[in-house]
C-alpha positions, 0 to 999 in steps of 0.5 A, a space after each residue: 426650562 427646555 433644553 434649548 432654553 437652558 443652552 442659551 441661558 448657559 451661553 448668555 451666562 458665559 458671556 456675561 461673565 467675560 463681559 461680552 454681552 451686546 445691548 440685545 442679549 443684556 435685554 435678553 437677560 434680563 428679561 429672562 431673570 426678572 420673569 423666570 425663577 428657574 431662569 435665575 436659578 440655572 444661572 446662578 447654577 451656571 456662575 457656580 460651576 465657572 467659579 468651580 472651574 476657574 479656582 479649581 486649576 488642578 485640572 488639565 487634561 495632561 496633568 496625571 494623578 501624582 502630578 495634580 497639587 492636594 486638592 483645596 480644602 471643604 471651605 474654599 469649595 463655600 467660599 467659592 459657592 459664596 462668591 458665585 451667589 454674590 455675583 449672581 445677587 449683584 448681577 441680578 440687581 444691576 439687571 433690574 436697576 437698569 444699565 441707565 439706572 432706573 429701577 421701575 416703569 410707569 406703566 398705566 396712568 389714568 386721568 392723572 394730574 401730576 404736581 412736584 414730581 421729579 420723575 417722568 410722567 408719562 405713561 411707559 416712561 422708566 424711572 429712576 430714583 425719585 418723586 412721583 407727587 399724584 393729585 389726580 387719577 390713579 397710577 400703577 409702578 412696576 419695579 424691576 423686581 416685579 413688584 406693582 404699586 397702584 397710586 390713588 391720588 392724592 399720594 405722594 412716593 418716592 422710588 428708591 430702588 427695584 426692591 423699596 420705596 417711601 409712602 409720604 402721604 397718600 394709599 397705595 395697593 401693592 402687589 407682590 409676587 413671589 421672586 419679589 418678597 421682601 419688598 418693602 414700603 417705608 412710611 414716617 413712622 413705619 416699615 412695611 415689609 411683604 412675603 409674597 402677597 397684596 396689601 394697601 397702605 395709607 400715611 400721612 405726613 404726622 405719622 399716622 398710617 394703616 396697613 391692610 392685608 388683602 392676600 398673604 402675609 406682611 410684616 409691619 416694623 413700628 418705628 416707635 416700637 421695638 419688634 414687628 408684626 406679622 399681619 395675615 390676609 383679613 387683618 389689619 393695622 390702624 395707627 390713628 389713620 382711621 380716626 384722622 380721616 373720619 374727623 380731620 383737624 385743621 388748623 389753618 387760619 380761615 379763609 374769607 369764602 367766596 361761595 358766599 353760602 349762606 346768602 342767595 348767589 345772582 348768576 345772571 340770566 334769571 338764574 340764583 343760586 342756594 347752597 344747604 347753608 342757607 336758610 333751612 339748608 342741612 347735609 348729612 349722611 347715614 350709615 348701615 348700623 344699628 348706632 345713632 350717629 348725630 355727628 355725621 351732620 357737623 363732618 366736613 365730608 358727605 360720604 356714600 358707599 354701596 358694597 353687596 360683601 359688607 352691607 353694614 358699611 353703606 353709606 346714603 347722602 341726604 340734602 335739603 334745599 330751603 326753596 323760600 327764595 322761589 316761592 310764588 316763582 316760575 321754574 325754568 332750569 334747575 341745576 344741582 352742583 357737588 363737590 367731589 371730595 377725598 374720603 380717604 377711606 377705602 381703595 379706589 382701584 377696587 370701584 370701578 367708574 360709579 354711578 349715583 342715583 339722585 332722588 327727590 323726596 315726595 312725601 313732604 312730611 319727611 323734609 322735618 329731618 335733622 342732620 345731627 339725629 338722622 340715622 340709618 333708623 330714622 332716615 326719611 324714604 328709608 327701610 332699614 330692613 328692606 333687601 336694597 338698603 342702599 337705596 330709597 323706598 321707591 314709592 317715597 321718591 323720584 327718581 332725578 338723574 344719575 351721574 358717574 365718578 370715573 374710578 380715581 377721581 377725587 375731586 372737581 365737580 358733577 351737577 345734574 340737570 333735566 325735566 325730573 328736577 326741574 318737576 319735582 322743584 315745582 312741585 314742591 308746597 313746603 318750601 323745602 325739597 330734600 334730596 337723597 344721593 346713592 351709588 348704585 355701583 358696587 365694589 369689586 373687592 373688599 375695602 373698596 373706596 368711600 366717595 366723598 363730598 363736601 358739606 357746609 361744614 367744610 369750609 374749602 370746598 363750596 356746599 351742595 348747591 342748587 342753582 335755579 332758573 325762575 321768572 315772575 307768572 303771568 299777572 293774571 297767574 298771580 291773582 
């Protein structure tokens, strides 16, 4: 610290202690704790030596030698440093609570939808204690001890002070600085405690939960386990979370579906529309490894994934259409529609907003696939081998049209539409068209986000659909 800063920490520091300080300077002080460790060091250093002084009343200028009482014992000069760090530790975090109570700020929130929140929402607001219940976006909290959490929704957190807080359901990415180690994130059944460092974590409501450390150092306390663990940048730990989201159980009643999916749907104006459950319908998706995979096909998730730091994780989604319906047909328009689901795995603020190219397979003798045996090594338009894996070998396939995913979003739809769908539909001689979805955008650190989308299997959300606008030939066309 300067001189001059060190002379106004020194007279703020005194006039805390007398309980003078006005709104401006309280601002000023704490801005100068939360964002200084030398700061907070000198007044500590300075509440020490007024503690010093103010029990050490042997002293006066007037007082000679003989005069002046025996000097207090070695362990009142502790009790003395004792108190003044309490006062410091105390003032400190009544500082970073707030004179209002709160103990953190909300300081981005993108394309968020809140639910059962008990805290402000909106963007810049302080928060006390409390609820934030995130069902779309991301959001990033800054706790008054420096701190930063990015929501990924869904998540659902409870604040509790500058230094804690509750992961009930949900990932979060946490940043944690030095002045703020021993921050820590409780789950169900963990506790999660930082030493300076950056790390995600994902709970669930039955317990089960994963830890990953991104930098430094963290501590992981199992609360069905005696003992903690030390986990270090690259490691990580799975209590079933993994598991849980690759194949979710669920045990809720079916309800009726209104998608009808596997009958052909009238919209009106000429326009029909087919998901892949009808007729000779499939989705499925394959994975970068050297494993068959037949049960991709009954998930009630498609998930794709690009990512140049592991290519082994890459994931390409393929659907097929059975077209019988429009056989003989003119087509018109073509539409297709997916439902954007959460894959639960991986870091959304470490994919940037995505773009997904949607091909057409033009080689006809590839539209005989089985989404229980499609594999990374028998996928149509496919080379395992080739320097691009994540996409298509490009003299087998058309390219369709792209569409984004803003980053944080994980659910609603997005459909394509255009000219190159509507002509690779007629094309078609087979009566099948099958489709393969990539992302082309790749993460910017490690553990970045699966996207997902919904199967047929899925049984909430509706299937890939394609809707199609036809019409009768001419006679003439027809003999």
């Amino acid at each position: 610290m300067k001189p001059a800063e060190q002379f106004r920490m020194l007279e703020l520091s005194e006039r805390h202690a007398d309980q003078k300080l006005n709104a401006e300077e309280i601002s000023e002080l704490e801005a100068g704790l939360r964002d200084s460790a030398e700061g907070r060091a000198f007044f500590a250093k300075a509440l020490l030596q007024r503690a010093e002084l103010t029990f050490d009343d042997s002293w006066h200028p007037a007082t000679t030698m003989e005069a002046r009482p025996t000097a207090k014992p070695v362990w009142w000069r502790h009790v003395i440093t004792a108190a003044a760090a309490a006062c410091v530790t105390f003032g400190f975090v009544w500082l970073q609570n707030g004179r209002d109570g709160t103990v953190a700020t909300l300081i981005r929130a993108q394309q968020c939808q809140w639910a059962g929140s008990s805290l402000p929402t909106v963007e810049g607001a302080r928060l006390r204690p409390g609820m934030l219940d995130l069902i779309e976006g991301l959001a990033v909290l800054r706790f008054d001890s420096g701190a930063e959490l990015v929501l990924e929704a869904p998540a659902t957190v409870e604040v509790l002070d500058a230094m804690n807080c509750k992961l009930r359901r949900g990932t979060l990415v946490a940043e944690v600085p030095p002045e703020a180690k021993g921050f820590s994130i409780d789950t169900k059944e963990a506790k999660v405690i930082d030493w300076g460092t950056k790390f995600g974590v994902s709970a669930d409501e039955d317990g089960k939960y994963m830890v990953r450390v991104l930098e430094g150092i963290v501590e992981v306390a199992d609360k069905g386990i005696s003992g903690s663990k030390k986990l270090v940048k690259g490691e990580g730990l799975d209590r079933g979370w993994i598991k849980n989201q690759l194949q979710p159980a669920d045990n809720s009643p079916p309800e009726p579906s209104r998608w009808q999916p596997a009958t052909v749907m009238d919209s009106g104006d000429g326009w029909q529309a087919i998901t892949t459950a009808f007729g000779r319908g499939r989705d499925s998706y394959i994975q970068a490894n050297s494993k068959q995979t037949p049960e991709f096909g009954s998930h009630p998730f498609m998930r794709v994934k690009w990512t140049t730091g592991k290519p082994e994780l890459n994931r390409k989604v393929y659907l097929a259409f059975d077209l019988s319906q429009f056989a003989g047909r003119q087509i018109e328009d073509a539409e297709l529609v997916l439902s954007i689901e959460p894959s639960d795995l991986g870091f959304a603020s470490f994919v940037p907003d995505s773009t997904f190219a949607v091909y057409g397979v033009i080689d006809e003798t590839q539209d005989t696939w089985e989404e229980n045996g499609l594999s990374w090594q028998n996928a149509p338009a496919h080379d395992a081998a080739q320097a691009g894996r994540n996409q298509p070998v490009a003299t087998k396939v058309k390219l369709l049209g792209r569409f984004e995913i803003a980053q944080g979003i994980n659910r609603g739809t997005r459909k394509l539409r255009g000219k190159a769908l509507v002509e690779f539909l007629t094309a078609d001689t087979n009566q099948v068209a099958t489709l393969i979805i990539c992302r082309e955008t790749d993460e910017t650190a490690d553990s970045g986000l699966v996207h997902a989308f919904a199967t047929k299997e899925n049984g909430a959300r509706p299937p890939p659909m394609l809707r199609v606008r036809s019409k009768q030939p001419p006679a003439h066309h027809r003999q």
